[in-house]
C-alpha positions as CSV (number, residue, x, y, z in Angstrom):
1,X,113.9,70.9,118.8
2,X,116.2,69.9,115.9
3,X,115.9,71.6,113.1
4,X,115.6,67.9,111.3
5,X,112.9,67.1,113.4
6,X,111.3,70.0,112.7
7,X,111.1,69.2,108.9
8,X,110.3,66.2,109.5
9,X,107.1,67.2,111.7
10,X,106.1,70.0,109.4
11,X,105.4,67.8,106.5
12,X,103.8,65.0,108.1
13,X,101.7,67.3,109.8
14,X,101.4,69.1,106.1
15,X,100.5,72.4,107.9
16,X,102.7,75.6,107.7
17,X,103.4,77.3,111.3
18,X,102.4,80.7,111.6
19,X,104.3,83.1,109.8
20,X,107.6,84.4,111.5
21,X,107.5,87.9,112.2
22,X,110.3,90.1,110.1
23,X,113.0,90.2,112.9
24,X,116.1,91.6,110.8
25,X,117.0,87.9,109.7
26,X,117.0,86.6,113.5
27,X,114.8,84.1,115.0
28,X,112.1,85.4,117.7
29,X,111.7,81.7,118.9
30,X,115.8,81.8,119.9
31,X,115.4,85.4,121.5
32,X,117.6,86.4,124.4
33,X,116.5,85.4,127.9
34,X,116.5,88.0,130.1
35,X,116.2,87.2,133.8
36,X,116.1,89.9,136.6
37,X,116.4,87.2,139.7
38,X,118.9,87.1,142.3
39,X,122.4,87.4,140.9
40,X,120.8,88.1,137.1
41,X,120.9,91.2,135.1
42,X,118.0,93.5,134.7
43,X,115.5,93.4,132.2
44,X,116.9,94.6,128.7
45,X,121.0,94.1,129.9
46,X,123.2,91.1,129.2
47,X,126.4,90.0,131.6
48,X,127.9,93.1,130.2
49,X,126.0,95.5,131.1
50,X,124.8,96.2,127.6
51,X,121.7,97.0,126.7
52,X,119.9,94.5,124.6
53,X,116.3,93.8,122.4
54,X,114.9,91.2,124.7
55,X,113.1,90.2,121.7
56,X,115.7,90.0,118.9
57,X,119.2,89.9,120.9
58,X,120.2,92.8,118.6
59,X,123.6,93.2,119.9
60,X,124.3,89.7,120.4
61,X,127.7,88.3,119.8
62,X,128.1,87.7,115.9
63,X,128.4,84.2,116.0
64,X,125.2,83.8,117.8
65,X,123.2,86.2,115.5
66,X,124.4,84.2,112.5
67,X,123.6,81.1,114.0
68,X,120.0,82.5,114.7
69,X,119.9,83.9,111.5
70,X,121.0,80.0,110.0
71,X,118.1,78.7,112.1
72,X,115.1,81.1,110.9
73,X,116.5,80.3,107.4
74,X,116.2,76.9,107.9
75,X,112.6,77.2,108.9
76,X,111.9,79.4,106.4
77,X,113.0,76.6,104.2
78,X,110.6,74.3,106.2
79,X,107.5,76.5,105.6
80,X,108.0,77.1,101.9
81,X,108.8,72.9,101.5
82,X,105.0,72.7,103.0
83,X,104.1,75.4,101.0
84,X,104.9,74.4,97.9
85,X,103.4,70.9,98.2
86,X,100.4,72.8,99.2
87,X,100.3,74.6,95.8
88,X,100.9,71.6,93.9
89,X,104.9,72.7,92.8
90,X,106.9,70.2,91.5
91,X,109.9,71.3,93.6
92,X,110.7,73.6,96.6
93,X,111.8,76.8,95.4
94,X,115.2,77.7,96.4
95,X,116.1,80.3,99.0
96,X,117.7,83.4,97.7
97,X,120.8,85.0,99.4
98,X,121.3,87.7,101.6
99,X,121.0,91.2,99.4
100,X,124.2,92.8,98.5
101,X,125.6,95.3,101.0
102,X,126.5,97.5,98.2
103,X,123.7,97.3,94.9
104,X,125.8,96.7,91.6
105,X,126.4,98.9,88.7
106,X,123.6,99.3,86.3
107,X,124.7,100.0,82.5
108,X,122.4,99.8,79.4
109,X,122.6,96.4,77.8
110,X,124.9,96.7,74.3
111,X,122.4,97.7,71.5
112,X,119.8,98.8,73.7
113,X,121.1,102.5,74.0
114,X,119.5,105.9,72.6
115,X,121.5,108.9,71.3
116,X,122.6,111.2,74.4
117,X,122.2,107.3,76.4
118,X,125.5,108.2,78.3
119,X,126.0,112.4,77.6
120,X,122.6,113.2,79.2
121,X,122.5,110.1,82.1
122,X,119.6,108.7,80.6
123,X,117.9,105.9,83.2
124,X,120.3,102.8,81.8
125,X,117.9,99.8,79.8
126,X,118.6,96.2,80.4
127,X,117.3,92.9,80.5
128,X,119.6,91.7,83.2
129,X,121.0,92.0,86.5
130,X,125.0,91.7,86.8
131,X,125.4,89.3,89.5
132,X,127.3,85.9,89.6
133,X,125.0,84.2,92.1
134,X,122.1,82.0,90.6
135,X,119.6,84.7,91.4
136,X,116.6,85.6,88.8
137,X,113.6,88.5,89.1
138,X,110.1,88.1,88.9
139,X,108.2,90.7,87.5
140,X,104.1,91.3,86.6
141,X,103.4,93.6,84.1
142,X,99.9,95.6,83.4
143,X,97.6,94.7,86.5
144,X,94.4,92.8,84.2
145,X,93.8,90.2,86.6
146,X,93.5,90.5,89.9
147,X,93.4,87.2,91.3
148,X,93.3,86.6,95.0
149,X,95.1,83.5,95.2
150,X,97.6,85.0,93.8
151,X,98.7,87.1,96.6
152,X,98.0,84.1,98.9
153,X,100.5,82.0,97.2
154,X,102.8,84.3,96.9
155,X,103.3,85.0,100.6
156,X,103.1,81.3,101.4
157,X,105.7,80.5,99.4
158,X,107.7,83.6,100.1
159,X,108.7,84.1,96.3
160,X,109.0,88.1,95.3
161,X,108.4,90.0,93.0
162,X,108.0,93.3,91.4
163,X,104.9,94.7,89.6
164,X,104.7,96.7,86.8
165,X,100.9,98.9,86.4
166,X,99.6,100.2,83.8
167,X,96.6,102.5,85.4
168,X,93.9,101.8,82.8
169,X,93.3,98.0,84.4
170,X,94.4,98.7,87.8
171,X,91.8,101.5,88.4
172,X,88.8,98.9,88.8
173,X,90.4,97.8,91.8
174,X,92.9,100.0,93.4
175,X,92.5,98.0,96.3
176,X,94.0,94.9,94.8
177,X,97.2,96.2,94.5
178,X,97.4,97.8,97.6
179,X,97.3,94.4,99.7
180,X,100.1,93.4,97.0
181,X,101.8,95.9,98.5
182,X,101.2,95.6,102.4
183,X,102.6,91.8,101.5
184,X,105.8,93.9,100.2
185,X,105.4,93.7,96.6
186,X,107.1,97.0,95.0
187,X,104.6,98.9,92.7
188,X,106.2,100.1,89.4
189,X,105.3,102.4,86.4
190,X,104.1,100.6,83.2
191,X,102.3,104.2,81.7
192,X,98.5,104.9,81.9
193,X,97.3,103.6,79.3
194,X,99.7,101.6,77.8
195,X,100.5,102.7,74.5
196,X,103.0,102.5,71.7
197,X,105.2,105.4,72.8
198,X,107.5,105.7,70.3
199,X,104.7,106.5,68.1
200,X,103.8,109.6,70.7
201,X,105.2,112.6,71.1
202,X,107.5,113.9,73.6
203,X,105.1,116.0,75.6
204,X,102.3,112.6,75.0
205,X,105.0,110.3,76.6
206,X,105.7,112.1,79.4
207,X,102.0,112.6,80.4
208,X,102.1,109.0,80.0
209,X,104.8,108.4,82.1
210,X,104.6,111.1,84.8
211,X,101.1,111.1,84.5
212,X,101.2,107.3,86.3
213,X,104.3,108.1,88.2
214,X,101.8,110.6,89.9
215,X,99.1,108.4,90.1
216,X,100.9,105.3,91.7
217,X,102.0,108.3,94.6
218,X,98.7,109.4,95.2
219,X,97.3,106.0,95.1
220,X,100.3,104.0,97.3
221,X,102.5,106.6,98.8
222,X,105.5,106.0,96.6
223,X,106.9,107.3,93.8
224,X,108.5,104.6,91.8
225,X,112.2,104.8,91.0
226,X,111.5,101.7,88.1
227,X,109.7,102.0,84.4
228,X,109.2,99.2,81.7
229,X,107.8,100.9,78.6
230,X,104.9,99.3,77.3
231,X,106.1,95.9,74.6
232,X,109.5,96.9,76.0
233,X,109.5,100.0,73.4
234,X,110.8,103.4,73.7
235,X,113.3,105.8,72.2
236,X,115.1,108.9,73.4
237,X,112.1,110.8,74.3
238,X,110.9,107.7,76.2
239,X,114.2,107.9,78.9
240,X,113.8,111.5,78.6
241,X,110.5,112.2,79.9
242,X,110.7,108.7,82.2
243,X,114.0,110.8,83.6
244,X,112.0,113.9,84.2
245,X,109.2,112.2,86.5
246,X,112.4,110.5,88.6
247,X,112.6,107.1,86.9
248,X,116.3,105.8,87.8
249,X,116.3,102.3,85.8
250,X,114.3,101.0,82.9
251,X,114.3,96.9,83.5
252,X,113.1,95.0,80.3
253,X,113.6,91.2,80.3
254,X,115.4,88.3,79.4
255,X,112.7,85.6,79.8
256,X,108.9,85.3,79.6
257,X,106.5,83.3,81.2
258,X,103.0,81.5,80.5
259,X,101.3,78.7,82.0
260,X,102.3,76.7,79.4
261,X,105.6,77.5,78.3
262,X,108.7,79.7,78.7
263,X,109.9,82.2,75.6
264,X,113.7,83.2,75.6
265,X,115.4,86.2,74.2
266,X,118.4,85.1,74.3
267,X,120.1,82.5,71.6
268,X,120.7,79.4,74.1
269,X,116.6,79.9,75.6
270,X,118.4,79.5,78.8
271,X,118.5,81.2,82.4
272,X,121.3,83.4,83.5
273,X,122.6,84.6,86.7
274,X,120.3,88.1,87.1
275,X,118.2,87.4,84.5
276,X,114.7,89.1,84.6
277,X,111.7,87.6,84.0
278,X,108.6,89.2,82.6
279,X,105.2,87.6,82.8
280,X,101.2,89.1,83.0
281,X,98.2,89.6,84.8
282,X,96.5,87.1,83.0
283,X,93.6,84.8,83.5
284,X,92.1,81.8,81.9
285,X,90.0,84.2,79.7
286,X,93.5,85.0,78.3
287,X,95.7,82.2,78.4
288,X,95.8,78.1,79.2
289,X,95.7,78.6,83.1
290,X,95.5,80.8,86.4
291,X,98.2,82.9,87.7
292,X,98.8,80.6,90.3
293,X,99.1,77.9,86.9
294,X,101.4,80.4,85.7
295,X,103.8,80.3,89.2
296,X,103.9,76.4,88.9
297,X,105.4,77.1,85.6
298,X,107.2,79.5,86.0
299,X,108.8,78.4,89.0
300,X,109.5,74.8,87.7
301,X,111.8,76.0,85.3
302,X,113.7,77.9,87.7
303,X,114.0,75.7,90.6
304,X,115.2,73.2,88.0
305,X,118.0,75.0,86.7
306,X,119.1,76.0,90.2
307,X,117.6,79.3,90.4
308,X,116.4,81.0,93.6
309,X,114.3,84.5,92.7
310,X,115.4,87.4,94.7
311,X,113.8,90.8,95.2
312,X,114.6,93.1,91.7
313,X,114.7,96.7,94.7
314,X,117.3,94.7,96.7
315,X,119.7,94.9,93.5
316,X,118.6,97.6,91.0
């Protein structure tokens, strides 16, 4: 079946087909078939002899895994376009690109740097990726609400992103986050207890930060190479302690998000290739919506300027 005709039967039907298994960017419906009649190769070889995944065509000719590759794209695309009508967004959200074979160079953004920044490697601070495709990152700071149709949308729609936990909200449901995860959401290190910490001491911010940096390993099996300081402050004893407990980068943001609105750091309250975008755990109790009311927002603005949101561990 064409791949037209398969839009065009998705959203008539306005039902999703079940979710493709993650195949390594290859389609499991185009998979390699393997005979073993008379004058056919055995199971698992191809006309040369080679062996092959009957199930992915793993060492198919290039051509052919690109074009499978093209085709589970496209009914990627298919999926989230049901998807997205489903929860109510005004537009489709774009497909991101393939990662970067090699990640780029991270400095700290100009004016954002501590004494000893560069002389004692501190983990570099910055608001945005540098890329020059129209990729941006989503990321969820603190962990207050835990709404389930978050998670739900998320997957549908196949959007990621990145969240940042503070332990003192996440501990009434551990659990929460941990299906977050098993849907491949990263789990970062916003401190325990989210406090100012330039006002702490050295030895206070480093309990702080290694203290959750422990916590998040106990509680999810990894130890998180990314740490946004609480408000997006910190000082020198901030990178130093995050650097102790094996923080690598410090992402901040270049964007917020509400339900009801965007907020901009920069001067032109624009989007920029790489940008970051900060929003909460928030519910109505909190703010004029739902996370999912949130997403619509959030995601209208982006979609409209030509955005697709990529995965923040694929490039940082």
């Amino acid at each position: 079946m064409g791949i037209a005709v398969l839009v065009l039967a998705a959203i008539a039907s306005g039902c999703a087909t079940p979710a493709q298994e993650e195949t390594g960017g290859r389609s499991g419906a185009a998979a390699l078939k393997g005979g073993n009649g008379p004058g056919e190769n055995g199971p698992g070889e191809n006309r040369t002899g080679r062996t092959v995944d009957g199930a992915a065509g793993a060492l198919l000719p290039p051509a052919e895994q690109a074009r499978r590759a093209r085709e589970a794209a496209e009914a990627q695309q298919v999926a989230r376009a049901v998807a997205a009508r489903r929860w109510g967004l005004a537009q489709t959200p774009l497909a991101a690109p393939a990662p970067p074979a090699v990640k780029p160079r991270i400095g700290t953004r100009k004016g954002f740097e501590v004494d000893g920044q560069v002389s004692e490697s501190l983990p570099p601070v910055f608001t945005t990726v540098p890329v020059k495709e129209r990729v941006v990152f989503l990321t969820i700071d603190d962990g207050a609400e835990k709404d389930p149709e978050l998670i739900r949308m998320m997957d549908e729609l196949k959007i990621p992103y990145s969240a940042f936990l503070a332990d003192y909200v996440v501990k009434e449901d551990y659990g929460y986050f941990k299906k977050m995860q098993d849907k491949g959401v990263a789990l970062h290190n916003h401190t325990l207890n989210h406090r100012y910490l330039p006002g702490l001491s050295y030895r206070q911010q480093k309990k702080e930060i290694c203290g959750q940096q422990t916590n998040l390993e106990r509680r999810y099996g990894t130890r998180p190479p990314l740490f946004r300081p609480p408000f997006g402050n910190y000082n020198r004893d901030t990178l130093r302690a995050a650097k102790t407990c094996g923080v690598r980068a410090v992402p901040l943001w270049a964007a917020e998000a509400f339900p009801d609105r965007m907020e901009w750091r920069e001067w032109d309250k624009d989007l920029h290739p790489g940008d970051i975008v900060l929003t909460h755990f928030r519910g109505p109790g909190d703010w004029k919506g739902s996370m999912p009311d949130m997403i619509r927002r959030v995601m209208k603005t982006i979609t409209a300027k030509g955005y697709a949101v990529a995965k923040l561990e694929d490039y940082v």
